[in-house]
N, C-alpha and C positions, 0 to 999 in steps of 0.2 A: 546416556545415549547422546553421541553429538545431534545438531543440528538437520546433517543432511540425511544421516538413518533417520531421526524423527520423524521428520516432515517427506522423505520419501515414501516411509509406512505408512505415512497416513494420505498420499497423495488422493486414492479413489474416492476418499470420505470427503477430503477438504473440497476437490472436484464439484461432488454430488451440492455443496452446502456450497457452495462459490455462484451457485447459477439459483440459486432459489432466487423466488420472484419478488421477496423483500429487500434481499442482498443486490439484487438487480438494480433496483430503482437507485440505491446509493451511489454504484457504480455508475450509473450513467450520469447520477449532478457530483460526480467527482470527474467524470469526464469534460462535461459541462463547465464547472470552475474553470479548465486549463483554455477554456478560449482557445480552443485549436483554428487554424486556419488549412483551408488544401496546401498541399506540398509541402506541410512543416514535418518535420522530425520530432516525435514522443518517445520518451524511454519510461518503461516502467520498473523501477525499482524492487525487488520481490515477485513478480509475477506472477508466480505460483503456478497456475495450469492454463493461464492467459483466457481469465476470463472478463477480465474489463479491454480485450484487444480487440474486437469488433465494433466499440464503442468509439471508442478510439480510433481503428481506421474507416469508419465511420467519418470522422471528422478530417480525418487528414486526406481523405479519396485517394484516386489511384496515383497521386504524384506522389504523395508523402509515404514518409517511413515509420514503424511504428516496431521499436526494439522491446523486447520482453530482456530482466535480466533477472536470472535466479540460482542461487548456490547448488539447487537439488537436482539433479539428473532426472531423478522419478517425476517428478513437477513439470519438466518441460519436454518432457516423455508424452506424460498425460495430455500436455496441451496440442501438441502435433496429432493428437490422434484425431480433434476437433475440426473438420471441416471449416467452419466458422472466423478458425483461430490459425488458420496457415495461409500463406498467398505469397506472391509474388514481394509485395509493399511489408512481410513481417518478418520480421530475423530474431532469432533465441539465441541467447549467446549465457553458455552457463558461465558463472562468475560470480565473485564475492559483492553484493549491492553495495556493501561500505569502502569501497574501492571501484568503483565501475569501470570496466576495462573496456570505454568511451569515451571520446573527446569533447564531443560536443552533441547540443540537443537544443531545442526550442523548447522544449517543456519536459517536467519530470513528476509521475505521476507516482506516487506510494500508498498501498493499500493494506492496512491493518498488518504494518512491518518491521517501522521504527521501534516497537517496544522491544524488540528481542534484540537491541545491538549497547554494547556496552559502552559505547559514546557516540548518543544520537546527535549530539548539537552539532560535533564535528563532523558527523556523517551528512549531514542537513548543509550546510556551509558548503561539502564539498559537492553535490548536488548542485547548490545555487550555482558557484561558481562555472560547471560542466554547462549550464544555460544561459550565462552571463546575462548582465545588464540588459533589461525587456523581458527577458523568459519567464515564464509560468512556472508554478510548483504546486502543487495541492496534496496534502495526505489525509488520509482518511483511515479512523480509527477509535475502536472503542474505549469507552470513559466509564469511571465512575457516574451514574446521575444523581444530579444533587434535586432531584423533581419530587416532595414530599409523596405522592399516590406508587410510585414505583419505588421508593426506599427499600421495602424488603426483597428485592429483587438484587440489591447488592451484593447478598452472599450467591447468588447464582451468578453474578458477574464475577464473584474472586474464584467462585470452585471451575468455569470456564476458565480463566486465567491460570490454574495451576496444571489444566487438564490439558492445555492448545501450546506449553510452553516445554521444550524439551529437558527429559524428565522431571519434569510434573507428577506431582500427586497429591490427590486430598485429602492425603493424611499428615503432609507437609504442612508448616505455618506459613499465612497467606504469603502469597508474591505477589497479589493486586499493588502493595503501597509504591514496594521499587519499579515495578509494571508503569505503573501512573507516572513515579517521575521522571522515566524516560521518555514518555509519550508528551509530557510538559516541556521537557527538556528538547525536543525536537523542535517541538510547536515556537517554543522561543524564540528560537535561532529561528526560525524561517521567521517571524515575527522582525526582528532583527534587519533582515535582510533584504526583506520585501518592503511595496506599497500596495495600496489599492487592495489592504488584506481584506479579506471574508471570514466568517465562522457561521459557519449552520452547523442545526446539529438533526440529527433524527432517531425513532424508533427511540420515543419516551429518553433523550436526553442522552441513552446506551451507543452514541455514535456521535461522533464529530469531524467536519470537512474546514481544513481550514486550507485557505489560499492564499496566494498571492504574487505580484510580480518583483521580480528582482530589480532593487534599485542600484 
């Protein structure tokens, strides 16, 4: 199953678990990180049902723009249906996120996305570049935790991993390791690219925020 049948099918669930009130708090210090200011332009990479997009035009008020971009038709289906998630200041533009068919942005915001592209550094790079020199970048996304009291919890992080990636299955051999160094591999290049980086992480070490500004 590609991609966009995947994550179409599963749009109402991803939906439902996008807005829980743990996933919440993340989204909002992954919004937090990008230092928005009113009237800047946010793009969000992956947006899935556009639920870190009030957060966001939150911060950018009524002058700013706040682009959602996402491969799945059903995903930005979903999100138009959200009161919350539509206005005047929001634009959904379906598209490939490792290509954004955008020029330019003040900041670029990706939430639990980089692991599913098969060359995140490059993908990460051309992000920086769409923000140029100044611009924000922040992604957020689950980890292995290396936190001794949560350790047995890693096999519930690889069989999430096999089950949230298209076709997945738990009868397959893990996809957590190549999962992990694409999520590294991203992390690098913005590393790279950036100053003034950050890393927090949350929810027992199972989450990481890294940021930074484009040098």
């Amino acid at each position: 199953m590609d991609s966009r049948a995947f994550y179409g099918r599963w749009a109402g669930v991803y939906d439902s678990l996008a807005a829980a009130p743990g996933v919440r708090s993340w989204r909002e210090r992954a919004t937090a990180a990008l230092e928005l200011a009113p009237n800047d332009t946010v793009v969000e990479m992956g947006c899935g049902t556009g639920a870190n997009v009030p957060h966001l035009r939150e911060r950018v008020a009524d002058g700013g723009r706040v682009l959602g971009v996402d491969v799945t038709r059903g995903m930005l289906r979903r999100a138009r249906t959200h009161a919350d998630r539509t206005g005047q200041s929001i634009h959904y533009v379906q598209g490939d996120a490792s290509c954004p068919p955008i020029s330019t942005a003040d900041a670029v915001l990706a939430t639990f996305v980089v692991g599913i592209f098969t060359d995140p550094a490059t993908v990460v790079r051309r992000w920086c570049d769409l923000v140029g020199t100044g611009g924000r970048m922040a992604l957020l996304n689950f980890q292995r935790s290396d936190r001794p009291l949560v350790a047995p919890l890693n096999i519930a992080f690889e069989a999430f991993v096999r089950l949230s990636a298209p076709g997945g299955r738990l009868s397959r051999s893990s996809q957590a390791p190549d999962f992990e160094r694409r999520v590294e591999a991203a992390r690098d290049a913005l590393r790279e690219r950036t100053a003034d980086i950050r890393f927090e992480t949350f929810a027992g070490g199972y989450v990481g925020l890294l940021s930074g500004r484009v040098a």
